[in-house]
N, C-alpha and C positions, 0 to 999 in steps of 0.2 A: 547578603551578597557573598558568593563564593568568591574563595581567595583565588587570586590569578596562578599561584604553584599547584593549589589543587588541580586547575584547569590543564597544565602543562603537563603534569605528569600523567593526568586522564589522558590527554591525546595521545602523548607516545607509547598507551598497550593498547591502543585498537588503532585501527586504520582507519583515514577519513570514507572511504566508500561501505565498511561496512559497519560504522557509526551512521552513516546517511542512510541505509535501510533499516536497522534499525528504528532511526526518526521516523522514518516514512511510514513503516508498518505500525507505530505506536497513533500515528496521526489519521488512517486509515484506519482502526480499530477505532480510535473515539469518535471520528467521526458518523462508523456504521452505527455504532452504540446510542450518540447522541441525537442522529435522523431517526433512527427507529425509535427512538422514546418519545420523541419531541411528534415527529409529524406520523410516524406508522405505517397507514399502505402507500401513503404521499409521498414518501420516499424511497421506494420501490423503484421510481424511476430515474431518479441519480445513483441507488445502489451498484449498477454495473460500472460505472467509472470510478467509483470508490474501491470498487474487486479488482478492475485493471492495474490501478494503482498500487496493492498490496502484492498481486500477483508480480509486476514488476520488481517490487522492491524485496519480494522474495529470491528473486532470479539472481540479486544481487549479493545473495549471502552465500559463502562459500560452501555449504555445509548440504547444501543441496546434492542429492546425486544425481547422477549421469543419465538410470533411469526413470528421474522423476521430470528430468526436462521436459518430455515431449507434453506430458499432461499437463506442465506447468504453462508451454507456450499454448497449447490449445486451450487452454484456460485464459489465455490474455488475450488471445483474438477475438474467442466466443466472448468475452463480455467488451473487449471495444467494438466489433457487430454491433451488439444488442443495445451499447450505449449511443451507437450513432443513429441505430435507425428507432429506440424509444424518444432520441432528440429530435429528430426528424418529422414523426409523425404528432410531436407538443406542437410546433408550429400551426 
């Protein structure tokens, strides 16, 4: 168990928004990692919600530049597209 002053003093040098992308992009990388080990081309089809996902939480970090947005945001709509209509046609 980590001591609760370690815990304090961590929070106040990052900021909680981008400690949460952070999070999000470490949970999105194990996640691609661990679909692609475990099931292969079977997860192929959840893949584009797991890129949305990282893609967003990239957009989150400050560090990003000005001319990377535009590829950043076409990058999150081509894979929520691809994830709504690879959902769509599992049915």
């Amino acid at each position: 168990m980590l001591p609760v002053a370690f815990l304090h003093d961590y929070a106040e040098t990052m900021s909680p928004y981008k400690a949460t992308a952070y999070v999000l992009i470490a949970a999105g990388v194990l996640t691609l990692i661990t679909g692609f080990l475990r099931r292969g081309r079977l997860f192929l089809r959840h893949a584009p919600g797991v890129v949305y996902l990282l893609a967003c939480a990239v957009l989150f970090l400050p560090g990003v530049p000005q001319r990377g947005r535009p590829a950043l945001l076409a990058l999150i709509g081509a894979a929520f597209l691809l994830h709504f209509v690879l959902r769509r046609n599992a049915r």
